[in-house]
N, CA, C and O of each residue as an XYZ file, in Angstrom:
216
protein
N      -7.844    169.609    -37.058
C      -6.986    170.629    -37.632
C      -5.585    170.058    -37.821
O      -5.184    169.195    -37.040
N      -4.603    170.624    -39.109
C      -3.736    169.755    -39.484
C      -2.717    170.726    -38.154
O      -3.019    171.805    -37.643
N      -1.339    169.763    -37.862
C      -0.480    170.427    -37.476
C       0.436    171.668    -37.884
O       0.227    171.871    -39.080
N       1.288    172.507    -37.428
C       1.546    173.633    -37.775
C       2.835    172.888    -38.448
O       3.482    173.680    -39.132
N       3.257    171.842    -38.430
C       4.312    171.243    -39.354
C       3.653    171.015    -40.583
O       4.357    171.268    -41.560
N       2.355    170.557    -40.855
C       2.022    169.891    -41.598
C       1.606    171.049    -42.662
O       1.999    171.024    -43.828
N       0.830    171.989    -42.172
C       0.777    173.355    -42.641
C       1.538    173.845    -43.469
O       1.431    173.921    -44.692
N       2.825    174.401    -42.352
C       4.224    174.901    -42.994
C       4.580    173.878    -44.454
O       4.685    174.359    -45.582
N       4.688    172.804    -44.221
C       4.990    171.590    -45.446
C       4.479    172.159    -46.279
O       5.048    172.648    -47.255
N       3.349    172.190    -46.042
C       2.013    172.079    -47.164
C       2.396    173.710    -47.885
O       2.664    173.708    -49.087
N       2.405    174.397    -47.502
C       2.737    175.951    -48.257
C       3.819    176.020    -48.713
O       4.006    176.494    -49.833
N       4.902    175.509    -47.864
C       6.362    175.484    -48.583
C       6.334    174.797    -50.393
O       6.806    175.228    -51.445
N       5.480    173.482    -50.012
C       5.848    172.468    -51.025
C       4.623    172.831    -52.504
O       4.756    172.466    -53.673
N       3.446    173.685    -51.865
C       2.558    174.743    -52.980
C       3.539    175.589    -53.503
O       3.591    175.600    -54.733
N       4.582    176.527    -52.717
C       5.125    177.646    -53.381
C       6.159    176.949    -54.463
O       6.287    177.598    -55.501
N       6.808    175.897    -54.387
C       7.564    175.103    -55.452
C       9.070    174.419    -54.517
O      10.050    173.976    -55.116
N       8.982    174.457    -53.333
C      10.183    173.769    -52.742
C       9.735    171.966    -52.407
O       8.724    171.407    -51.983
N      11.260    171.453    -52.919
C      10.585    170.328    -52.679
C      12.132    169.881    -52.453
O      12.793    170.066    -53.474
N      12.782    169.403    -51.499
C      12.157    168.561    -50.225
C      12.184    169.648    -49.077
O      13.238    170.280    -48.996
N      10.737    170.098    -47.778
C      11.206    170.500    -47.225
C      11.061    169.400    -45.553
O      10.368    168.429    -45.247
N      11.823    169.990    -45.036
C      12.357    169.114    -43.471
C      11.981    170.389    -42.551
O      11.932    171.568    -42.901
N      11.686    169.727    -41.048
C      11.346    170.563    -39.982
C      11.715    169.810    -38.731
O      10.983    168.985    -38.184
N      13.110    170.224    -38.263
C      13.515    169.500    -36.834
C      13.828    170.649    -35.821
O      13.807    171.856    -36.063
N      14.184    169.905    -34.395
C      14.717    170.843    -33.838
C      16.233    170.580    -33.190
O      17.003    169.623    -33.116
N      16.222    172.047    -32.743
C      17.934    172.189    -32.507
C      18.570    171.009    -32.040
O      19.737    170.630    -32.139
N      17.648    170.546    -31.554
C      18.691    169.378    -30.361
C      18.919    168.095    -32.048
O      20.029    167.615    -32.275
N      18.310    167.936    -32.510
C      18.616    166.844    -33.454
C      20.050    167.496    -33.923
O      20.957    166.701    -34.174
N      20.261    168.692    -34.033
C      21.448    169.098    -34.730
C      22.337    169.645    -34.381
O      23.053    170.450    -34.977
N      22.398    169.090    -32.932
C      23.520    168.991    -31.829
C      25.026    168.661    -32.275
O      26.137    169.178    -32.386
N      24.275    167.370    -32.470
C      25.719    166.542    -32.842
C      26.462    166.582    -34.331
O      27.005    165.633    -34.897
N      26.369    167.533    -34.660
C      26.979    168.315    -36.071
C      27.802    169.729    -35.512
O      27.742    170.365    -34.460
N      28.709    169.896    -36.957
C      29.872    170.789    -36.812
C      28.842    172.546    -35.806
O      27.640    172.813    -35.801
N      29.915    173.230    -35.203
C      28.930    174.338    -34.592
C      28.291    175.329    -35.777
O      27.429    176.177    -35.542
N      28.996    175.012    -37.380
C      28.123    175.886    -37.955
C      26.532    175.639    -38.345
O      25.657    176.227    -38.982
N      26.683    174.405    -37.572
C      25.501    173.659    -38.173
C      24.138    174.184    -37.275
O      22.981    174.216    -37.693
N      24.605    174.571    -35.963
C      23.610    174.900    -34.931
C      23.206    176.753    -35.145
O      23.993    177.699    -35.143
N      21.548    176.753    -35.329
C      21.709    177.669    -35.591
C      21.585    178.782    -34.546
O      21.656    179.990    -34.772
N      21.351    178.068    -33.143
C      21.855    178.914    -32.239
C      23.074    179.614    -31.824
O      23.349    180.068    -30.714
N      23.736    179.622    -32.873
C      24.732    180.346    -33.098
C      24.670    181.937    -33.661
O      25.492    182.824    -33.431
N      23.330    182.026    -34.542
C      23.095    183.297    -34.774
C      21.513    183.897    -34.145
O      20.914    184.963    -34.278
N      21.231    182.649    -33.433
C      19.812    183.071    -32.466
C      19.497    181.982    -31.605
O      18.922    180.968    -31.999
N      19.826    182.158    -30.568
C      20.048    181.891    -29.231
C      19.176    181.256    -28.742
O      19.348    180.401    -27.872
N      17.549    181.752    -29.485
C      16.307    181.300    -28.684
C      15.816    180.269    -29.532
O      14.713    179.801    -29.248
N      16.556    179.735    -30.728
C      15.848    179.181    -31.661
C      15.865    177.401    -31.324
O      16.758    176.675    -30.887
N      14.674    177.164    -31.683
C      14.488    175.526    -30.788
C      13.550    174.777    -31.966
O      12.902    173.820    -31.543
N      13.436    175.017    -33.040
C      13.187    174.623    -34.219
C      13.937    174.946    -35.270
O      14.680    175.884    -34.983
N      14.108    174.432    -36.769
C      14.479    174.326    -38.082
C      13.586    174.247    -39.101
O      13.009    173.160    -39.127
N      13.320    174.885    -39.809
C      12.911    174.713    -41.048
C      13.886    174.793    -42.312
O      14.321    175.936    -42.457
N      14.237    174.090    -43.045
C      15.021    173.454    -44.223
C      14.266    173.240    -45.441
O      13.310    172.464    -45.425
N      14.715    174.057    -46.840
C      14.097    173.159    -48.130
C      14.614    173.914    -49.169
O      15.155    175.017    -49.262
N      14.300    173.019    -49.929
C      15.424    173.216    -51.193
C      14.258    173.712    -52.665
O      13.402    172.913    -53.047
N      14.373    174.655    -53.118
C      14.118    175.332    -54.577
C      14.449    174.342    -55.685
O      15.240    173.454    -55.366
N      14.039    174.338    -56.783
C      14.517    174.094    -57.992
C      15.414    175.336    -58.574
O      14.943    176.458    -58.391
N      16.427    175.250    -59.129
C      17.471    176.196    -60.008
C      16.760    176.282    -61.082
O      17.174    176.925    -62.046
């Protein structure tokens, strides 16, 4: 069975987003505090990121 990253990818990048990324909080530590998004949820210990076409 594929991973639940690999999954998520996989549906994101069917619906038409392309590039998407999946890290967690701690990678995005060391960036400005708007960058952490435990700033607006406290419990959050993953990221999901991706970008649309305009």
């Amino acid at each position: 069975m594929d991973s639940i990253e690999t999954r998520l990818t996989s549906l994101a990048m069917s619906l038409g987003a392309n590039p998407v990324g999946i890290t967690t909080t701690k990678a995005l530590s060391d960036g400005p505090p708007s960058a952490d998004p435990r700033n607006l949820l406290p419990s959050t210990s993953s990221v999901i990121s991706f970008a649309l076409p305009g």
